[in-house]
DRENGU-8448 format. One record per atom (N, C-alpha, C): x, y, z; residue in three letters. Coordinates in steps of 0.1 Angstrom, whole numbers, plus 5000, padded with zeros to 4 digits. Atoms other than C-alpha are relative to their C-alpha. Last residue first. Layout:
! DRENGU-8448
XYZALA/...
***
This chain:
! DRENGU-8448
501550084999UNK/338763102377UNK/499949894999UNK/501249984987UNK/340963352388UNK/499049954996UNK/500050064993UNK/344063282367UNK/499350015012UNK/499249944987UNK/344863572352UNK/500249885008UNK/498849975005UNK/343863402318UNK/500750045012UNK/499450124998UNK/340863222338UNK/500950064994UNK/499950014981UNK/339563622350UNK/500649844994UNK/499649984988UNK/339863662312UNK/500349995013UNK/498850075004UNK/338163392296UNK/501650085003UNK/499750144986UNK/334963472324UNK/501549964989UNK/500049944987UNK/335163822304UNK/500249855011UNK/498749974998UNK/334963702269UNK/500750015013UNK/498850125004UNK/332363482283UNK/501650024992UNK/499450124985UNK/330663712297UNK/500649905000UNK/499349894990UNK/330763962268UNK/500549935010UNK/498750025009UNK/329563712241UNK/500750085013UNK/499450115003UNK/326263602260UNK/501750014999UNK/500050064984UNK/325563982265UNK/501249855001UNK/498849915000UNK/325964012227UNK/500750005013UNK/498450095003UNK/324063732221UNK/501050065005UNK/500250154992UNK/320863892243UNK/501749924998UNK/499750004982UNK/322164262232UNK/500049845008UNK/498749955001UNK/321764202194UNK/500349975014UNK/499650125005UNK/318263982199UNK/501650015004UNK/500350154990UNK/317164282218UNK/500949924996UNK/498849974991UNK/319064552191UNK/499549925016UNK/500149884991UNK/316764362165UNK/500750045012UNK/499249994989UNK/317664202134UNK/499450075012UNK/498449984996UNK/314964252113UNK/500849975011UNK/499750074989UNK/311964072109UNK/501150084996UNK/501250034987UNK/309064232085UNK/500949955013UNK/501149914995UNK/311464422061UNK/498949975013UNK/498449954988UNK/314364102065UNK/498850165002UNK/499450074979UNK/311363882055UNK/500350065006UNK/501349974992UNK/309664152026UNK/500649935016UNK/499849874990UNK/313664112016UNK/498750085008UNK/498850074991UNK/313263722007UNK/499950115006UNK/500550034986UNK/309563831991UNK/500949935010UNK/500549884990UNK/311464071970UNK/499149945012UNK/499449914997UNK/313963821957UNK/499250075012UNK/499549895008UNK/311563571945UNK/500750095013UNK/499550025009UNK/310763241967UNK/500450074986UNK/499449845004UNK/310263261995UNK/500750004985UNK/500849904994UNK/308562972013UNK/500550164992UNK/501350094998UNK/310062671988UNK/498950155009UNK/500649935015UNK/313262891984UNK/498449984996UNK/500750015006UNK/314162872018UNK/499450044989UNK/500849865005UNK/317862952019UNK/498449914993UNK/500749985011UNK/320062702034UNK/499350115002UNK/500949924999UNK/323062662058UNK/499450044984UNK/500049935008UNK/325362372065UNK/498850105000UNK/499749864996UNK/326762212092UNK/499750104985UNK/499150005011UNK/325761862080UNK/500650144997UNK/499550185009UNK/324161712108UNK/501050054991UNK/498550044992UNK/323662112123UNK/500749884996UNK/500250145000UNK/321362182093UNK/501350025013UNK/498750074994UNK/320762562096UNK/499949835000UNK/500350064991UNK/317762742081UNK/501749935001UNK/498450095005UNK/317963082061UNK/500149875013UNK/499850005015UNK/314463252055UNK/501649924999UNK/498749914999UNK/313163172088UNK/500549984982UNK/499250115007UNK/309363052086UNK/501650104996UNK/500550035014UNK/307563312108UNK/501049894995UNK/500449915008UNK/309463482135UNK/499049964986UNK/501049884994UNK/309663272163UNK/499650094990UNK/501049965004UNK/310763002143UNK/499150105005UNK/501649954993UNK/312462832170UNK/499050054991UNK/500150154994UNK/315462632155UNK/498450065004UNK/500350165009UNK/316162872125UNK/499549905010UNK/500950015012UNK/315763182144UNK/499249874989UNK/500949974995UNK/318263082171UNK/498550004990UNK/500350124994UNK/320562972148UNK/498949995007UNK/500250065007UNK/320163312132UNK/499949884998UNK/501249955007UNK/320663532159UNK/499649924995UNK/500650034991UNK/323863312169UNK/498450044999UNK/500350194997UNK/325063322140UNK/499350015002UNK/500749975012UNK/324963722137UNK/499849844997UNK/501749944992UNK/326063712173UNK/499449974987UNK/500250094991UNK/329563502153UNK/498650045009UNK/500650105008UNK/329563712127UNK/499749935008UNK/501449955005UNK/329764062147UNK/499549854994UNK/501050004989UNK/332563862170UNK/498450014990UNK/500350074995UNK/334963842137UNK/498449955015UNK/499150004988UNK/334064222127UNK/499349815005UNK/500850014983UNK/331964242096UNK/501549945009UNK/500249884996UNK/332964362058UNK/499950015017UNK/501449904998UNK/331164102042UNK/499850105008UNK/500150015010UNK/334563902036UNK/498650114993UNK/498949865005UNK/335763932068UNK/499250084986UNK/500149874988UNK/332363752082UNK/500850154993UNK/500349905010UNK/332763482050UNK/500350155011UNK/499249975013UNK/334663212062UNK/499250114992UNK/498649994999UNK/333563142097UNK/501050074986UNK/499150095000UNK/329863192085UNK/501450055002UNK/500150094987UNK/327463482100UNK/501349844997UNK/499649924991UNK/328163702066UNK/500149955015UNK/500849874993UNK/327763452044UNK/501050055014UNK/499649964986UNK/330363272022UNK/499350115001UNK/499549885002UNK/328463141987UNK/500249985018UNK/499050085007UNK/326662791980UNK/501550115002UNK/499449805008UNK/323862871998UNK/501149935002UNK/499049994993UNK/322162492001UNK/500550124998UNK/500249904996UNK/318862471980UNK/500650025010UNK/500349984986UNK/318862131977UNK/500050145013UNK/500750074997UNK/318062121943UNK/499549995015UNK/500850015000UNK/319262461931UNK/498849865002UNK/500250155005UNK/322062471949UNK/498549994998UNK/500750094994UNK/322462831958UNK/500049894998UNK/499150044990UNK/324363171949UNK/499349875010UNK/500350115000UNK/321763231922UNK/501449955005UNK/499050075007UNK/323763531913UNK/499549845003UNK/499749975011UNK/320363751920UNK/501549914995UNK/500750015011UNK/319163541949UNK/500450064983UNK/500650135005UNK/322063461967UNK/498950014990UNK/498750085008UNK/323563801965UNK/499649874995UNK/499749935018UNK/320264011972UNK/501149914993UNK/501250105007UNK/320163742005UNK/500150114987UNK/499950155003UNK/323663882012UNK/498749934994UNK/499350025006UNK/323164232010UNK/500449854993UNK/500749965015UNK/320064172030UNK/501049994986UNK/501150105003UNK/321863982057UNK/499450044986UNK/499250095006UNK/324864252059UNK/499149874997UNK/499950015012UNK/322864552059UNK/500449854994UNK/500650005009UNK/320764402089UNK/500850004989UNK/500750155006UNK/324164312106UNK/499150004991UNK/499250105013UNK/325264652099UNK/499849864996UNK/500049955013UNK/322364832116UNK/500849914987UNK/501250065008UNK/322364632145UNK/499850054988UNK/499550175003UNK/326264702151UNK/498249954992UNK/499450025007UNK/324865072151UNK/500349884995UNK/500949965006UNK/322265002177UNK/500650024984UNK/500250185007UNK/325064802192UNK/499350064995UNK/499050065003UNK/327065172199UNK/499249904993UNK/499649965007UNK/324165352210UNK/500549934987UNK/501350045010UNK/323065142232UNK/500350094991UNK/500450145002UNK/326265162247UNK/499249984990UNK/498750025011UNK/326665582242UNK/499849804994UNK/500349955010UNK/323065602263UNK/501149954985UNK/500850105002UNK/324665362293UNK/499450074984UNK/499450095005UNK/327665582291UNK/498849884997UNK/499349995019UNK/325565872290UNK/500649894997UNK/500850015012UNK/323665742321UNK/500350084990UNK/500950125002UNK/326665682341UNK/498949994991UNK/498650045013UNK/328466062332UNK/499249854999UNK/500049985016UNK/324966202342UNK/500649914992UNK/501550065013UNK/324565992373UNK/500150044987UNK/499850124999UNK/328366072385UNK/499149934990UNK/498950035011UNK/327866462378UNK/500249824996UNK/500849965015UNK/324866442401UNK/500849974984UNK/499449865010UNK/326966312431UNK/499050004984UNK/499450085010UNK/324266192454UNK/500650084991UNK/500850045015UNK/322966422479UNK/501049954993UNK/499350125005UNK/324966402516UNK/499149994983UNK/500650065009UNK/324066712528UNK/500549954990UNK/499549945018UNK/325866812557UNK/498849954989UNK/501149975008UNK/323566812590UNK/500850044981UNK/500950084994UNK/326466662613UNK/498650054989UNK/500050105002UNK/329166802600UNK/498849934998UNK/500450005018UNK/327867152597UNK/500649834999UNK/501649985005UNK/327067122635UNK/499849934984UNK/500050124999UNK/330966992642UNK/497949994994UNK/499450145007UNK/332367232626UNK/498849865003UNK/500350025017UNK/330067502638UNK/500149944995UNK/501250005001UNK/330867382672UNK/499250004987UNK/499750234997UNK/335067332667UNK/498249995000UNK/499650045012UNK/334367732654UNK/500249885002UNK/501249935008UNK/332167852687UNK/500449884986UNK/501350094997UNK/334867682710UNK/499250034994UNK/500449974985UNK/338067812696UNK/498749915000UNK/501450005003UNK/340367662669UNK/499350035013UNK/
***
């Protein structure tokens, strides 16, 4: 190499242009796009799976009609999840949702409340009490891919910290 070409070299080093790989950001924000994507779906199914279900309790009177206990496996309980079609995890966010709901009331008077005393779950009949104003609820409050993402988060880190203690890193 002579002195001109070790010069050049060393010029074009020195003024390269370091711009970010472009390719990199795309493929990163598609995968971020695909994500939300993905639970946006999951939020879809939970809705179906709530409504499906409140149609069930109401039309087969799937309830105790004193104490108004749902007498039927929902979609959020250990024993129904399979049963309504949903992926273990999906039931368990779909709790969680709805625990949530029941204790805070952020949305209005929740249409399915939770007893933790007696682990059981009801269906306000007293605030809702025909069919269509159970599904005016799930029309005015749906699931939403926030709520989704908050549990979902929740569920991720804690698969993930059960991991790193499986290897033995925590």
């Amino acid at each position: 190499m002579n002195l001109n070409e070790l010069i050049d070299r060393i010029v074009g080093v020195r003024f390269a242009d370091m711009a970010p790989n472009v390719k990199q950001r795309i493929a990163d924000a598609a995968d971020r796009i695909n994500a939300g994507a993905d639970d946006l779906k999951r939020v879809q199914v939970l809705n179906e799976a709530v409504i499906a279900c409140t149609v069930f309790i109401y039309s087969k009177s799937a309830h105790d009609h004193k104490t108004y206990r749902i007498t039927c496996p929902v979609p959020w309980g250990r024993a129904g999840w399979q049963r309504w079609g949903l992926r273990s995890w999906e039931g368990a966010i779909l709790r969680a949702i709805l625990n949530v709901r029941s204790a805070n009331q952020r949305h209005g008077a929740a249409l399915f409340d939770y007893s933790a005393d007696s682990r059981l779950w009801f269906v306000d009949i007293d605030r809702y009490a025909s069919l269509e104003s159970a599904l005016d609820y799930w029309k005015s409050n749906p699931i939403t891919i926030k709520e989704f993402q908050t549990h979902a988060n929740i569920a991720r880190q804690n698969a993930a910290a059960r991991m790193q203690r499986g290897r033995g890193k925590g």
